[in-house]
Structure formats: C-alpha cells, structure tokens
C-alpha positions in Angstrom: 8.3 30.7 -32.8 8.9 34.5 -33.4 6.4 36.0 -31.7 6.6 36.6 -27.9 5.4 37.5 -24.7 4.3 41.4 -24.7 4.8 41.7 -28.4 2.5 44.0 -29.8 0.5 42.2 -32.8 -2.7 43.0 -35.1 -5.6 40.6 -35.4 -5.4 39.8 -39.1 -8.8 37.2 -39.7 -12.0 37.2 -38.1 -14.2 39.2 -35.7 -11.8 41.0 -33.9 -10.1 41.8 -37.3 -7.8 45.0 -37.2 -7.4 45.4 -33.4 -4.0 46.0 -32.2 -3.2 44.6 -28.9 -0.1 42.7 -26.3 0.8 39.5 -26.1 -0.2 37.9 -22.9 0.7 34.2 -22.7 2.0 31.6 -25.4 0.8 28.1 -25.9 3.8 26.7 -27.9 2.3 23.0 -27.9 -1.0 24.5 -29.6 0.3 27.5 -31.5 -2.3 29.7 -30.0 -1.5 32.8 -27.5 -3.7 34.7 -25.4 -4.0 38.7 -26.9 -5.3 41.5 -24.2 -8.6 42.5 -25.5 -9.3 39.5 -28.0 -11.4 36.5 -28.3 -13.5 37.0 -25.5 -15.4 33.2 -23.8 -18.0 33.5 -21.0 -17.2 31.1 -17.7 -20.1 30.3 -16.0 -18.7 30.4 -12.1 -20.5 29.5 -9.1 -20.2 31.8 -6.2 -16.4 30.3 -4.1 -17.3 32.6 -0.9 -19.7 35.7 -0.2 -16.7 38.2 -1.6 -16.2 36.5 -4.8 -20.0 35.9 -6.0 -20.5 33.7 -8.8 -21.8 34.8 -12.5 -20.6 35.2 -16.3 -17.1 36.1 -16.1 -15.4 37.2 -19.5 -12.3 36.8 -20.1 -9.9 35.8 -23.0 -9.5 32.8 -24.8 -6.8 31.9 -27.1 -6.1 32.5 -30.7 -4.0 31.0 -33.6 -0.6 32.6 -34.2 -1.0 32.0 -38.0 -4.0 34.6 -37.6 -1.5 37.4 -36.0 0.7 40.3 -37.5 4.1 41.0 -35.5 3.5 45.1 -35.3 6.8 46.9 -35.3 7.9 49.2 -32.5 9.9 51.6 -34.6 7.7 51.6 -38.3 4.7 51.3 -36.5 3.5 48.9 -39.5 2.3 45.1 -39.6 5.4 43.2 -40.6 7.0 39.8 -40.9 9.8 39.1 -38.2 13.7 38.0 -39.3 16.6 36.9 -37.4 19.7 38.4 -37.8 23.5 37.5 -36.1 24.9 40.5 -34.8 28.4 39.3 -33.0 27.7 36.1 -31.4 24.1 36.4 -31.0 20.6 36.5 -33.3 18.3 38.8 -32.7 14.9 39.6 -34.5 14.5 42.2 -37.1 11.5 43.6 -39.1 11.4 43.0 -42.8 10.1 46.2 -43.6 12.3 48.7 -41.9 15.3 46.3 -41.3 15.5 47.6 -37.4 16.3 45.2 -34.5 13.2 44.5 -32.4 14.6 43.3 -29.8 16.9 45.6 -27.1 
C-alpha cells in the first residue's frame, strides 16, 4: 500500500470528484480509507444522556483507494507514488517531479 495516514490525495471518481483533502484512517483488509471531508453517511443516534442528544449525525464513510490521487507536497500535482533505496532504506517518490515524499 503506498498511500498513508495524513497524505494529502484528490478524489478522482464520483460525487465528490476533484476535492482535495487528508488521509484520516486506512482499512488495509478492505482497501478503503477514510478522507476528511468525503463520502459523507448519516447515523441515526438515539439520545446516550441529556448532554449528548440523539439525531442525524454526519460523518465520513470510507472510500476505495483505487478511486484516490497521491497529491505531491512539493509539485503540488496529482501523481503516481515510487519507491526508491536511498542507503539502506526505500522511501517514496513522486513520478512526476522525482522528489522524495517522505522526510
């Protein structure tokens, strides 16, 4: 898997197409993730105690990796991620601007 958590990716298919956003958790066993800001489900939640009433809470559900774009820190384009051994250890790279993204 090359993406990770707090990457910065673009939505690349469907309704939230073209939004750019962080990675906030990783299902490895599903390939899905869950992006800030994308794919928003509606929980029905009955009131737990009079501070927390109940309601439609939104919040976000996960998305396919396939349908992400790894956004590069230093181009500041959509690219694809490599991996490249630099002394003893890899480190990812972006295909368009050949930079390491990681530090």
């Amino acid at each position: 898997m090359k993406l990770k958590k707090g990457d910065t990716v673009r939505v690349a298919i469907g309704e939230y197409r073209g939004k750019q956003s962080k990675i906030l958790k990783i299902f490895t066993e599903k390939n899905t993730c869950i992006v800030e800001g994308v794919n928003f489900r509606i929980k029905h939640q009955r009131p737990i105690s009079p501070e927390q009433p109940g309601g439609r809470i939104k919040k976000e559900g996960p998305i396919r990796i396939s349908n992400l774009m790894f956004v590069c820190p230093k181009c500041g384009s959509a690219a694809r991620i490599g991996k490249k051994k630099v002394g003893d250890v890899w480190v990812r790279t972006c295909k368009k601007c050949g930079e390491t993204v990681d530090e």
